[in-house]
N, C-alpha and C positions, 0 to 999 in steps of 0.2 A: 504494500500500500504506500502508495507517495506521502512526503513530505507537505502538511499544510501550507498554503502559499498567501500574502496579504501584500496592501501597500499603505503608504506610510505617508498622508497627506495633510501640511502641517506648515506655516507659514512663520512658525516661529522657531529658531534655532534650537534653543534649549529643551523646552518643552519635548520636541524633534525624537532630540541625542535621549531624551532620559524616556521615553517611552520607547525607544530602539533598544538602549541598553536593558529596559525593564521584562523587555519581551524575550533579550536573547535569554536572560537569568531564568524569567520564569517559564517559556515555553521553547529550549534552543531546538526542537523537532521544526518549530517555523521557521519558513524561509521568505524572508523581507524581499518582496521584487524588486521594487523600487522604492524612490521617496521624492519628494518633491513639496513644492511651498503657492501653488498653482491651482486652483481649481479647474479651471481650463484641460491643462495637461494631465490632471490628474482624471480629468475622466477620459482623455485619449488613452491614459496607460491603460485606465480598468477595460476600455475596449477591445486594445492592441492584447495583452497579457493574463486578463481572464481570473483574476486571483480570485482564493477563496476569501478573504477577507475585506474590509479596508476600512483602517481609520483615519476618519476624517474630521477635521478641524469645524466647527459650526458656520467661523466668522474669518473667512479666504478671500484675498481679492479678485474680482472679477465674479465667478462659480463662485458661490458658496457651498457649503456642505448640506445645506436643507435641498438646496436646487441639485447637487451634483446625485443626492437620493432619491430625487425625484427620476432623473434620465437613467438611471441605472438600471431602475424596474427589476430587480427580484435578482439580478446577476449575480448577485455576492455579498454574504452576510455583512453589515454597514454597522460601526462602533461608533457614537459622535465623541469628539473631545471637547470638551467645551469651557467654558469662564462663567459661565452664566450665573446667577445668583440662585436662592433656595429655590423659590418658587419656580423656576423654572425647571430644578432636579425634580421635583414634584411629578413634574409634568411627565418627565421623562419614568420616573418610576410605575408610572399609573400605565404603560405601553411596554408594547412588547420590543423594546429600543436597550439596547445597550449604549452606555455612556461614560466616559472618561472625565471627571473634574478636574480642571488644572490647579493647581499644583498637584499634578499624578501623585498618587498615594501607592506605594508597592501594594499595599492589603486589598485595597479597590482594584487595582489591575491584576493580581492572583486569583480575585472572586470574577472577573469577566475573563480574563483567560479560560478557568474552568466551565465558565457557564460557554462559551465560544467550543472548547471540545465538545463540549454534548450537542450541542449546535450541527456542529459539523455535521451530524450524522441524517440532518435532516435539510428540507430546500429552505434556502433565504425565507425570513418572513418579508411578506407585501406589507411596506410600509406606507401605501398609497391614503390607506383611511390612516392612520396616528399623524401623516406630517399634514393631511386637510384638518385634523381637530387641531393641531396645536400649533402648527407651521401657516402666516399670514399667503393665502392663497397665490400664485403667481400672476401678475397681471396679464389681462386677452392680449392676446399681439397689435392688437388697437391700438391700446393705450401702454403698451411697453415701452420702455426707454430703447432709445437704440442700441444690437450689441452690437458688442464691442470688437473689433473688427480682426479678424482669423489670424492666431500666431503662428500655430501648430498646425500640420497635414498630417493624413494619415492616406498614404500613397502607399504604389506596389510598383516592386519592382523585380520583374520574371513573375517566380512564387512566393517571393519574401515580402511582409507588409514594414512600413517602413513609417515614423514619424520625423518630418521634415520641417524643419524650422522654415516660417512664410519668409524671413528675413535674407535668407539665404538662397531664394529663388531669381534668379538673376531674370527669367521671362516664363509667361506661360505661353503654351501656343496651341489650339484645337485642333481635338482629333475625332473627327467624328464628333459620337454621342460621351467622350472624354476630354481630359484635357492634359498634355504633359507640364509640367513642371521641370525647367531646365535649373541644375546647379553643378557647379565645381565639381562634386561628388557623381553627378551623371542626370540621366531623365529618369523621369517616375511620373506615374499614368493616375490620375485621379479619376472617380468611378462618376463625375458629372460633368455639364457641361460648361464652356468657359461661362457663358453668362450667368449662370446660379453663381459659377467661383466667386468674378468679380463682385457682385453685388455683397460678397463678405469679405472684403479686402479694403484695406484702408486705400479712401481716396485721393490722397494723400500722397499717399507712395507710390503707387500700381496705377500706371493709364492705360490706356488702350491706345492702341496704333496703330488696329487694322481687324478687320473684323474679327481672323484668328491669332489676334495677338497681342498680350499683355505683359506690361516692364515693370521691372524695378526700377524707379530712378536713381536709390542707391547704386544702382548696378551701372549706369550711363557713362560713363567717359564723355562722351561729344555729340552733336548733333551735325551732319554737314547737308548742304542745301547746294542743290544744281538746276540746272536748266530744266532736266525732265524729273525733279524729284526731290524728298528729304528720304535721309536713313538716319537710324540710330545705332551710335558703336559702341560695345558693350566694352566692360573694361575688361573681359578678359584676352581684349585686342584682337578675337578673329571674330567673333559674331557682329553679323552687319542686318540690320532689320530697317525693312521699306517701312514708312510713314504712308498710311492711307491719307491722300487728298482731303477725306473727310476731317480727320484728325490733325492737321498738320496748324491748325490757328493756334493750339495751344501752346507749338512751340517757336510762335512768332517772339514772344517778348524774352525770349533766353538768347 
C-alpha cells in the first residue's frame, strides 16, 4: 500500500516550516508533495499531483482556502489552518471540517493526524453544504470582481503535463481548437482556444498581433516598420512575428 501523499499551502513562512516539521514527527509514512504560499498555484498542484490530503491556509492571496475548497469538489481530504478567533472554531467544530489553529499546537495536530488516518480509509467528505452554512456565498459572475489575470498554465507536452509560469511565455500562437505557448524551455499545447486564453491574460502585458498571435512585451527586443509591413523581434534574437495591419496603431506611439 503506498505512502499517504498531501500538500502544504501556506502563505506564511513559519507557521509553513512548523507544521512540515510537525507532520514529518508525527506522521513520517506522509509524503509532502509540495508547498507553496499561493492559492492560485496551489490549486494547479492539487490538479497537476492528485494528493491525498491538503492543508490549506483560510486567509491566501489571490485563492483563498474557502474558494480553493470550493473548486476542488471532493478531490482530497481538505484541513483549514487558520487565525481565526473562538467563534469561528465553533463553527468549524459543529462540521465535518478538520482545522488547524495557529499557533499549531503539537496535541491539536496529533488528534487531526489521527482523525486524517481513519479518514483515509474512506472518500473526501462534500464540503459543499458546511462552507454555504458558514463560508459568505461567492458572488454571480455579474457582480464579481474581476480575476485576477492567469500566472500559472497547466500545458502538455508529448505525455507529460507541465505547469508553466505565464511570465515566461515569450508568444502564444493558434492551433487549431489549441493554443501553443512558446518559451526558452520549448512549446506546450494548451487544451483551449487562443481567444478564451487571452481574455485571462493581463492586458497589460500580452497583445495580440495577428489573429493567431499573442506577445509578451517583456519578451520584445524591437519593433521594425517597412514599406510593406511591421514585425516584432523577440529577444531571443531569431523569432521575427508579422504585425497584422489591424493591430499595428498600437505600436505607433513606441
Amino acid at each position: 500500500m503506498r505512502n499517504p501523499t498531501a500538500l502544504l499551502i501556506e502563505d506564511e513562512p513559519l507557521p509553513r516550516q512548523r507544521l512540515r516539521e510537525g507532520l514529518a514527527e508525527l506522521w513520517p509514512q506522509l509524503q509532502v508533495l509540495a508547498e507553496t504560499e499561493d492559492g492560485e498555484r496551489g490549486l494547479a498542484l492539487v490538479l497537476e499531483l492528485r494528493p491525498d490530503i491538503v492543508f490549506v491556509d483560510i486567509r491566501l492571496p489571490g485563492l483563498d482556502g474557502l474558494q480553493l475548497a470550493r473548486r476542488i469538489k471532493g478531490l482530497c481530504h481538505v484541513v483549514f489552518v487558520t487565525a481565526y478567533d473562538a467563534h469561528a472554531v465553533t463553527a468549524f467544530d459543529q462540521g465535518a471540517v478538520d482545522y488547524l489553529l495557529k499557533p499549531l499546537a503539537t496535541e491539536r495536530l496529533r488528534e487531526t493526524v489521527q482523525r486524517l488516518q481513519q479518514r483515509l480509509q474512506l472518500p473526501p467528505a462534500e464540503l459543499a453544504r458546511w462552507l454555504q452554512q458558514w463560508a459568505p456565498p461567492e458572488l454571480p459572475p455579474a457582480a464579481a470582481a474581476p480575476a485576477a489575470p492567469l500566472r500559472w498554465l497547466q500545458a502538455s507536452q508529448g505525455e507529460r503535463l507541465h505547469l508553466v509560469m505565464v511570465a515566461d511565455v515569450s508568444h502564444f500562437r493558434s492551433d487549431n481548437k489549441y493554443t501553443c505557448a512558446v518559451t526558452p524551455e520549448g512549446e506546450f499545447l494548451l487544451r483551449l482556444p487562443l481567444r478564451e486564453l487571452l481574455a485571462q491574460l493581463d492586458p497589460e502585458q500580452f497583445w495580440q498581433i495577428h489573429r493567431a498571435v499573442v506577445i509578451n512585451l517583456a519578451q520584445v527586443a524591437r519593433v521594425e516598420r517597412s514599406l510593406t509591413g511591421m514585425d516584432v523581434l523577440l529577444k531571443d534574437g531569431c523569432t521575427r512575428l508579422p504585425v497584422s495591419q489591424s493591430f499595428q496603431p498600437r505600436f505607433k506611439p513606441m
